[in-house]
FINUKE-863624 format. One record per residue: residue in one letter; z negated, x, y of N, C-alpha, C, O, CB in turn. Coordinates in steps of 0.001 Angstrom, whole numbers, padded with zeros to 6 digits, always signed. Each point is the difference from the previous one (the first is absolute). Glycine has a CB too. Layout:
AZXYZXYZXYZXYZXY ...
This chain:
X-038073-014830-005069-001211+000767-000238-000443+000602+001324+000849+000697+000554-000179-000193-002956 X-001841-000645+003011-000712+000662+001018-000130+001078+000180-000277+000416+001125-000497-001705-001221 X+000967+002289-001207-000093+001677-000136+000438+000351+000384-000470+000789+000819+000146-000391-001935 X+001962-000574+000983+001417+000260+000215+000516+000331+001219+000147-000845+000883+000006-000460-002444 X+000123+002401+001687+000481+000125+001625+001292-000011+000013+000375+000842-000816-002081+000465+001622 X+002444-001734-000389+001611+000237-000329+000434+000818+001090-000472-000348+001083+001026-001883-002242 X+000268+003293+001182-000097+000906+001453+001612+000404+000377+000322+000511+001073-003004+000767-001703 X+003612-001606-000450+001472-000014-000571+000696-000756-000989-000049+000213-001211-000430+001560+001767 X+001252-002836+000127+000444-000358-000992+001409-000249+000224+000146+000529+001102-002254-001221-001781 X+003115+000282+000387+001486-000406-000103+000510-001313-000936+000399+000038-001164-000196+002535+001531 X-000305-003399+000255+000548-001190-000855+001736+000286-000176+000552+000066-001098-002650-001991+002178 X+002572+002026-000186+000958-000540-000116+001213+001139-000764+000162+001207+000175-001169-002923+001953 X+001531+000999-002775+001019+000647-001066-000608+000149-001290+000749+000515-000830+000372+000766+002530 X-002209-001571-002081-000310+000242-001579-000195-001513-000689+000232-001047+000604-001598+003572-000138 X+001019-002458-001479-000128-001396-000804-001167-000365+000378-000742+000754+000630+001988-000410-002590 X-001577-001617+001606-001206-000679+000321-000846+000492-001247+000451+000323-001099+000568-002500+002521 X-002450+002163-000981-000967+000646-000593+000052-000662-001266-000516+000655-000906-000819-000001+002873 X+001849-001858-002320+000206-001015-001237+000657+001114-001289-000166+000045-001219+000835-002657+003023 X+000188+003490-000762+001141+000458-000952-000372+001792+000271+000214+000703+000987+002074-003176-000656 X-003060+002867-001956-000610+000971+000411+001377+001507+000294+000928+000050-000808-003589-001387-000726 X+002626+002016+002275+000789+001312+000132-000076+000489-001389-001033-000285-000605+000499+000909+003103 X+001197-000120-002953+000491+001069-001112-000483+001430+000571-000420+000909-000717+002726-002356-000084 X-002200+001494+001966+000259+001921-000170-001363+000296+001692+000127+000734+000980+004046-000220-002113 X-005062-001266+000823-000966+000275+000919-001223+000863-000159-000178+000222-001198+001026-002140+001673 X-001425+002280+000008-000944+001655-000287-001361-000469+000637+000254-000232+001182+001842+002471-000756 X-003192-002439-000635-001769-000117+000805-000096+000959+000164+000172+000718-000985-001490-002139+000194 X+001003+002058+002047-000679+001373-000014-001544-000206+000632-000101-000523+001110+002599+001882-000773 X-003732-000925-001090-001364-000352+000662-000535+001532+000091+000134+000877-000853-000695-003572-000240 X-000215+002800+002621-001361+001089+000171-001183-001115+000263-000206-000776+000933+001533+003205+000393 X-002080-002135-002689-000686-000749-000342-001347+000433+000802-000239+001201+000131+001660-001704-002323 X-002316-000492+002737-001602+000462+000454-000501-001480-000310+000705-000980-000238-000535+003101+002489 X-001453-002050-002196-000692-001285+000085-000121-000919+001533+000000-001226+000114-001309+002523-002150 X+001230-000490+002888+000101-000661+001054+001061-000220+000613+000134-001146+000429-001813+001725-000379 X+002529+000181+000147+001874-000549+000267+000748+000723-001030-000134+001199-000244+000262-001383+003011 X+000890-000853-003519+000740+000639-001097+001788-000319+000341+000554-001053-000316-002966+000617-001636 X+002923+001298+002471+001353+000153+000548+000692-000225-000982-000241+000540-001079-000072+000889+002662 X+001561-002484-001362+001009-000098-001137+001418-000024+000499+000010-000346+001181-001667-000906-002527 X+002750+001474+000914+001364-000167+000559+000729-000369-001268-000298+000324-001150+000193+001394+003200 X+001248-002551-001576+001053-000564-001372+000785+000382+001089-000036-000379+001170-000628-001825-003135 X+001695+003372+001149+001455+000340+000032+000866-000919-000873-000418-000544-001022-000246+002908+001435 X+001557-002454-000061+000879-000350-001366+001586+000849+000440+000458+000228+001120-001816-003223-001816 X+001859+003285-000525+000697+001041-000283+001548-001066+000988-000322-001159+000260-001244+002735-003315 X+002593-001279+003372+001563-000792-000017+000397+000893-000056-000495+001125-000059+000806-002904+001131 X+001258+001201-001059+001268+001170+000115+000074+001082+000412+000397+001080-000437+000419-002383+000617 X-001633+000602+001571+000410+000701+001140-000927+001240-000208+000446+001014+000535+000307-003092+001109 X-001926+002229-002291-000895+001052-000244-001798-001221-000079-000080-000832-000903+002120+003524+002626 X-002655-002614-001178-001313-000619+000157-000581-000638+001180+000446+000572+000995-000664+000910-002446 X-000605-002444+001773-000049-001239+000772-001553-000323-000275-000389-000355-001112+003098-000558+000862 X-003836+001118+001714-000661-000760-000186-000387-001237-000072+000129-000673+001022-000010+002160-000711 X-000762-002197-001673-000364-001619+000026-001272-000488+000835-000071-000961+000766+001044+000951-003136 X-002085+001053+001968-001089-000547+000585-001066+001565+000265-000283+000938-000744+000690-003856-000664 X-000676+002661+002490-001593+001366-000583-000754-000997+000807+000399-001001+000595+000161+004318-000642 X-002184-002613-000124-000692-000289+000457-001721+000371-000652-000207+000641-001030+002477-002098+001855 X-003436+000819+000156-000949+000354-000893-000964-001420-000564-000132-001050+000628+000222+003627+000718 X-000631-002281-002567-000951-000299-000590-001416+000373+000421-000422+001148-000138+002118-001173-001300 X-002425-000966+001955-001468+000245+000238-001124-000434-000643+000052-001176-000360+000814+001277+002018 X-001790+000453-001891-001344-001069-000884-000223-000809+001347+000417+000032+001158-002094+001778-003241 X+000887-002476+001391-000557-001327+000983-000195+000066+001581+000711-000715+000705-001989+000261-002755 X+000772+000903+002354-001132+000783+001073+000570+001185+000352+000015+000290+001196-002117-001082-002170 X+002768+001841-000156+000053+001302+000225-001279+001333+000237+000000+001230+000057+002007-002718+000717 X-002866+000541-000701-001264+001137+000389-000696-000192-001102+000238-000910-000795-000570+000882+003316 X-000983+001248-002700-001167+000526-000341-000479-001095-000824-000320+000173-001176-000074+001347+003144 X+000319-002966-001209-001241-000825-000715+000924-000746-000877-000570-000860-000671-001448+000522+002601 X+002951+000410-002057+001207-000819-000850-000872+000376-001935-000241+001150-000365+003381-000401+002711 X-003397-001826-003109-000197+000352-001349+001296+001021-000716+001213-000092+000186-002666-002382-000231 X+000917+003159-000562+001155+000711-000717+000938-000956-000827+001231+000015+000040-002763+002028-000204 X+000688-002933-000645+000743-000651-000863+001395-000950+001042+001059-000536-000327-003659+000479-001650 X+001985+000212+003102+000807-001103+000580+001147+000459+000694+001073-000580+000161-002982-000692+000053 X+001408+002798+000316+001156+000687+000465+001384+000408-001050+001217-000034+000181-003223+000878+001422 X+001235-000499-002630+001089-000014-000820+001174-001309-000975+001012+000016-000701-002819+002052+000915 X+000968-002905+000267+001044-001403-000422+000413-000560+001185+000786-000943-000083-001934+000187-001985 X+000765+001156+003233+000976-000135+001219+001399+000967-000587+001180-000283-000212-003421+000044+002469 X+001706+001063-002339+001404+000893-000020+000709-000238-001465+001125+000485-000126-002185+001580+001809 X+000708-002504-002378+000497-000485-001796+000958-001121+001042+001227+000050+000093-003889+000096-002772 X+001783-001115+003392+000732-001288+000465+001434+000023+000530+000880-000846-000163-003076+000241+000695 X+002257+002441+000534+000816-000071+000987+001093+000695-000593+001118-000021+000515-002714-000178+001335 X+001250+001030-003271+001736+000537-000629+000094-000893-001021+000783+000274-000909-000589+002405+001191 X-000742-003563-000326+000960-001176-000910+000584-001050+000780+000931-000651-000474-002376+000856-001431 X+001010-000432+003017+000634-000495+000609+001235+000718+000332+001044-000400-000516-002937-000673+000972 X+001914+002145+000388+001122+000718-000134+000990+000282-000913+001207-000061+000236-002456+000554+000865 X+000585-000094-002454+001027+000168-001495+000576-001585-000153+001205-000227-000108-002906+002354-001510 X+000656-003210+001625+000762-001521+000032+000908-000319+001049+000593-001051-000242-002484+000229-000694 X+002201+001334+001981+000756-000027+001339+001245+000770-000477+001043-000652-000047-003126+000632+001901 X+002116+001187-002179+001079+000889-000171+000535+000163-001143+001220-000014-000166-002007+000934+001655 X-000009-000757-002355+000928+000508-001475+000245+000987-000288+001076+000188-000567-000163-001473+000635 X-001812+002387+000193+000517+000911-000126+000340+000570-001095-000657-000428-000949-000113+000372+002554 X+001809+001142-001975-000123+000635-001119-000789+001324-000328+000122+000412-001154+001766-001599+001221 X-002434+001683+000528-001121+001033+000341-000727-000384+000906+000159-000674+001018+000945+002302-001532 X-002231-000934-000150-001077+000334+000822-000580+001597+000192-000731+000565-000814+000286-002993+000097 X+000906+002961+001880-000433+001423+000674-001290-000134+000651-000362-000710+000938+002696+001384-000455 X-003225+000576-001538-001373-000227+000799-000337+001348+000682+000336+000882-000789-001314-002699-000932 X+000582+002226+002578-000514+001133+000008-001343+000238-000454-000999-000705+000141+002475+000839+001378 X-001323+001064-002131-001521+000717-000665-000859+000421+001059+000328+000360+001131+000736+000669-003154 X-002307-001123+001476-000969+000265+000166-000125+001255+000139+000148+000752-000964-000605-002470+000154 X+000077+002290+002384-000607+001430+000159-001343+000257+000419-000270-000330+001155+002319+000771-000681 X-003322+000297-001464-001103-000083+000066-000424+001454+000468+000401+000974-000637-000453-002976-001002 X-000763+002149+002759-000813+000846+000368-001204-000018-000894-000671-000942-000421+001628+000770+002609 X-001062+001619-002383-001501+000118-001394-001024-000241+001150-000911-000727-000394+001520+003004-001889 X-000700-002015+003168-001334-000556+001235-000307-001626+000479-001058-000470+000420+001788+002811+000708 X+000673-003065-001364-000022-001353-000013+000284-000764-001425+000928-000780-000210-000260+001167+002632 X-001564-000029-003243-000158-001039-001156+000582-001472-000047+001067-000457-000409-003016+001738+000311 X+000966-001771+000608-000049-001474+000073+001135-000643+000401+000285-001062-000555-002378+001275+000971 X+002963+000331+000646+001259-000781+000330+000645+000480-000404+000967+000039+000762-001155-000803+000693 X+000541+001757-003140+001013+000229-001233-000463-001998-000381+000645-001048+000008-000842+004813-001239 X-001099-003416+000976-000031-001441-000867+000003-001226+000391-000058-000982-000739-000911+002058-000331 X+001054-001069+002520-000228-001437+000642+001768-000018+000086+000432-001060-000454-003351+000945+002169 X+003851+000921-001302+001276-000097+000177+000692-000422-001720+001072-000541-000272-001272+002488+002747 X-000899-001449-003399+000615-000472-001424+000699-001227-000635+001003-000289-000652-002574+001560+000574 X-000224-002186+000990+000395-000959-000218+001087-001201+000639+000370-001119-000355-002331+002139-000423 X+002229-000121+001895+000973-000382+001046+001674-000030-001130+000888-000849-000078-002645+002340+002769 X+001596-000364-003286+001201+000295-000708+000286-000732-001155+001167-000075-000385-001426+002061+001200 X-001124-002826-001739-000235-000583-000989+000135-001090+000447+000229-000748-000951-001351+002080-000105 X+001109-002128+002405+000478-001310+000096+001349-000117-000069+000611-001015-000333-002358+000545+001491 X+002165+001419-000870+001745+000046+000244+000334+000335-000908+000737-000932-000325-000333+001414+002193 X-000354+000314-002754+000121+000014-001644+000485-000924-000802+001039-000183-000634-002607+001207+000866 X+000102-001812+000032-000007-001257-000715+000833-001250+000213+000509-000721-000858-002472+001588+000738 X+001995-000974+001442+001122-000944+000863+001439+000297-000825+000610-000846-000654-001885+001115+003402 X+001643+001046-002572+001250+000137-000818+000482+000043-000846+001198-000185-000211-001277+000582+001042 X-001379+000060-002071-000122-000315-001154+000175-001285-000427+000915-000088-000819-002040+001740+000945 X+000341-003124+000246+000195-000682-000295+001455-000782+000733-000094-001206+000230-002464+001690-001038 X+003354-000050+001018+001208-000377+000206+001315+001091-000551+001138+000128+000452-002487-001476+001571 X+000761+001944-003013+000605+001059-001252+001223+000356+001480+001083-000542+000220-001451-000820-003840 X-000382+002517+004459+000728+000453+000852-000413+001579-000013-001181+000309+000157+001444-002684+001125 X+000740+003358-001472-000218+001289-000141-001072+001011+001043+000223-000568+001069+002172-000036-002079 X-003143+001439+001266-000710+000028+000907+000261+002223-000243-000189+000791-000924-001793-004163+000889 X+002434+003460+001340-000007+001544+000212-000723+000927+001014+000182+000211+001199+001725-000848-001995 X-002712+001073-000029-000669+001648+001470+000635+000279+000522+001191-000214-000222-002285+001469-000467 X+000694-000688+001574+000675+001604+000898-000917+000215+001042-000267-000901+000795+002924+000590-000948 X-003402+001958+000247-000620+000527+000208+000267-000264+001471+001223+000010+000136-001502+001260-002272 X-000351-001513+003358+000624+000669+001612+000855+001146+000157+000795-000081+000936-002774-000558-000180 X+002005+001696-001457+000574+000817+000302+001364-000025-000259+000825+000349+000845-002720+000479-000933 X+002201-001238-001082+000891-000461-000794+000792-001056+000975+001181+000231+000260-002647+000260-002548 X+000944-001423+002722+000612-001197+000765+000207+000755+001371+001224+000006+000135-002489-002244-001399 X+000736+002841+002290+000272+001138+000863+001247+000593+000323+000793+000065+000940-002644+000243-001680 X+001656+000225-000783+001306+001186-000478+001502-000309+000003+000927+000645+000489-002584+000085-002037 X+001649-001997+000807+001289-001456-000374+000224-000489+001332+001167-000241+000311-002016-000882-002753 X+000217+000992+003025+000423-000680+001805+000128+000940+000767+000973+000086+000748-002224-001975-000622 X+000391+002682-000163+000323+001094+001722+000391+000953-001031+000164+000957+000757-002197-001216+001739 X+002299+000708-003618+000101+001284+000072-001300+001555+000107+000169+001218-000050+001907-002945+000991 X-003404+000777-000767-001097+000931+000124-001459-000593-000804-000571-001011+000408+001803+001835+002071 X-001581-000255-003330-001308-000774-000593-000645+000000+001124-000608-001062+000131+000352+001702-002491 X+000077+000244+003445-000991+000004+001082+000188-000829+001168-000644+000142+001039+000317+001931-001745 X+001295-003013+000498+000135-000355+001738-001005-001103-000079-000467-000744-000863+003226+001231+001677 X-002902-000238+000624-000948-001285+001139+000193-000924-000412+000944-000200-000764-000858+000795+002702 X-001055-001624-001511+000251-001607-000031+001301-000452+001017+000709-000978-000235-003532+000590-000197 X+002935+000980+001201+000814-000334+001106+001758+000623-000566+000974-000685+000314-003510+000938+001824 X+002736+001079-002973+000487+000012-000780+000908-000927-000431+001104-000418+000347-002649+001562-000396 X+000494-001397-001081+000169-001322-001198+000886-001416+001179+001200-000273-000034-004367+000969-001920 X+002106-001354+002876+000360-000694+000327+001531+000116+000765+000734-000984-000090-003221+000544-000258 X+003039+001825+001212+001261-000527+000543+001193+000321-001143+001188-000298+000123-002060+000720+002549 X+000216+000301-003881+001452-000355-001217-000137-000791-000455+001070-000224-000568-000500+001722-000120 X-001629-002688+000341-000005-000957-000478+000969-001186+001454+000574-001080-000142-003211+002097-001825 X+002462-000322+002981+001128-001381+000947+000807+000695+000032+000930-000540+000598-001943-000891+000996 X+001353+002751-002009+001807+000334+000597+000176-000579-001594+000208-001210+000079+000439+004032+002073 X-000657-002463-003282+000380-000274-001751+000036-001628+000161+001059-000524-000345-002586+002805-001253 X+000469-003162+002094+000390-001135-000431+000610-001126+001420+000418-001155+000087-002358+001770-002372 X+001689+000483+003181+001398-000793+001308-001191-000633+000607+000158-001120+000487+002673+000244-001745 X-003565+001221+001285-001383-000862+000845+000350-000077+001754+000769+000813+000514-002938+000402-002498 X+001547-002209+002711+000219+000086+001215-000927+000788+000732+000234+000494+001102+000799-002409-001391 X-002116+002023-000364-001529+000690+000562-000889+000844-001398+000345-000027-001182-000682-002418+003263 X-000742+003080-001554-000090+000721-001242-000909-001463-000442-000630-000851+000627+000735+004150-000192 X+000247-003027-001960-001662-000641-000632-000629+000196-000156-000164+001005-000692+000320-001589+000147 X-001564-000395+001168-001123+000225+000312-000482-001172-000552+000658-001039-000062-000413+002524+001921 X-001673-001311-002366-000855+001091-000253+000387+001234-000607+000883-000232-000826-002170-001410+000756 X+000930+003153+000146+000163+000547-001350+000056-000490-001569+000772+000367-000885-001651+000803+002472 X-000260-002178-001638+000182-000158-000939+001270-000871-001039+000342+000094-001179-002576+000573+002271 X+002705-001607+000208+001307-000605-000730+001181+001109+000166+000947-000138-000774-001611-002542+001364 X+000716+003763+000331+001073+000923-000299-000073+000765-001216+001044+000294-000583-000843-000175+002804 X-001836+000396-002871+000344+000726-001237+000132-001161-001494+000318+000319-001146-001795+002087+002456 X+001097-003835-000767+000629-000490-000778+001482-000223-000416+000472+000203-001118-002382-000656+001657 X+002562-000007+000573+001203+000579-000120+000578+000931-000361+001083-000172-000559-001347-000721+001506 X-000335+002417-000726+000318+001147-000411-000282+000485-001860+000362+000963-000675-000875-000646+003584 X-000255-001484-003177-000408+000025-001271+001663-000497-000872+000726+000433-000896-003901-001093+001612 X+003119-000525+000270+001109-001111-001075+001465+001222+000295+000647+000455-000943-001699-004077+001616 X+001249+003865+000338+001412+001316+000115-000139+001038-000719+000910+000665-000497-000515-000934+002632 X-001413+000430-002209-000292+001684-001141+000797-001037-001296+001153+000157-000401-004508+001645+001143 X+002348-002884-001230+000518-000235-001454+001254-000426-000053+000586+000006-001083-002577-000530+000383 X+002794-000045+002193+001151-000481-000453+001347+001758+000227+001192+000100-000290-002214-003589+001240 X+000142+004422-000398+000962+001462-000140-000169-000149-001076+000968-000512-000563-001089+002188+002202 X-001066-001368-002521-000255+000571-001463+000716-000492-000803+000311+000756-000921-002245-000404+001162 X+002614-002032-000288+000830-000663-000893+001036-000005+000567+000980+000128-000734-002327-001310-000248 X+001523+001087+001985+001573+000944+000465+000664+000573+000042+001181-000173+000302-001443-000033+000057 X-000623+001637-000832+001166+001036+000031-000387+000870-001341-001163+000377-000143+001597-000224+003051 X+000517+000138-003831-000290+000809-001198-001329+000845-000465-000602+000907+000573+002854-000900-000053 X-002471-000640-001751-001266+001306-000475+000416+001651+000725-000578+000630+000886+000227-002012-003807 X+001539+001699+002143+000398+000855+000213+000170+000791+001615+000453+001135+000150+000217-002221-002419 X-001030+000407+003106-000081+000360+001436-001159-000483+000261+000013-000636+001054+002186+000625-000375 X-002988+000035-001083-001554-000465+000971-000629+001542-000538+000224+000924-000781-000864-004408+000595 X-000397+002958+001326-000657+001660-000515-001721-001018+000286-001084+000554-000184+003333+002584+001506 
């Protein structure tokens, strides 16, 4: 797929894409014009990135049709969900400024392609607010992008930070959900 940016990946040591993972996690920060994704998958040893990277509409710009931007990006997490297997899908929510209307609803439908992608592959699909995902990685609903990005490479052993932002809070999406099923109701707050 042409969308597809691949920006991390690790072949070696996992099964071939034939043979889907059991215990692998999507994490997406969804936009219409670049939509960041990362597959963790869980091992022994603790967690292991498979792939991040971003999803783009066509063009990426202004004159791109809507309809088209958004089945670019339908195109580029099924490709991905058909690549990986995952057993979740971590999305991050939607945060709307009451002064910026329009990109609550243009990011909606960003979220409704991916939905659906996972839906139709009867694959579970979970929120979590930024702050929330923040909080689970650094320890602060408030930290920086820059933040986010160097616990997302010290937590998953990265050599450099990941970049774009946007594939680090994807990542930071899929680690929030794989703390949340990790560690007891009874200890999460």
């Amino acid at each position: 797929m042409d969308n597809k940016s691949v920006l991390w990946n690790s072949k070696s040591g996992y099964p071939d894409a034939g043979q889907p993972p059991s215990r692998a996690i999507l994490g997406i920060d969804p936009g219409l014009k670049a939509t960041g994704y990362g597959v963790i998958e869980k091992s022994d040893g603790g967690i292991a990135v498979r792939e991040a990277g971003i999803v783009r509409s066509n063009d990426g710009g202004a004159s791109t049709d809507l309809a088209q931007r958004v089945r670019s990006l339908y195109d580029g997490i099924v490709e991905v969900i058909d690549q990986f297997h995952p057993q979740a899908v971590a999305v991050e929510q939607l945060y709307a400024h009451y002064q910026h209307p329009r990109t609550a609803i243009l990011m909606g439908h960003a979220r409704g392609v991916i939905f659906l992608a996972a839906a139709q592959r009867d694959l579970p699909v979970v929120s979590y607010n930024a702050t929330r995902i923040k909080k689970n990685i650094t320890g602060s609903g408030r930290a920086s992008k820059e933040q986010v990005q160097r616990t997302i490479q010290r937590e998953l052993g990265l050599a450099k930070l990941p970049e774009p932002p946007d594939v680090a809070d994807a990542l930071a999406v899929a680690l929030c959900h794989y703390y949340q099923t990790k560690v007891p109701k009874a200890l999460r707050q």
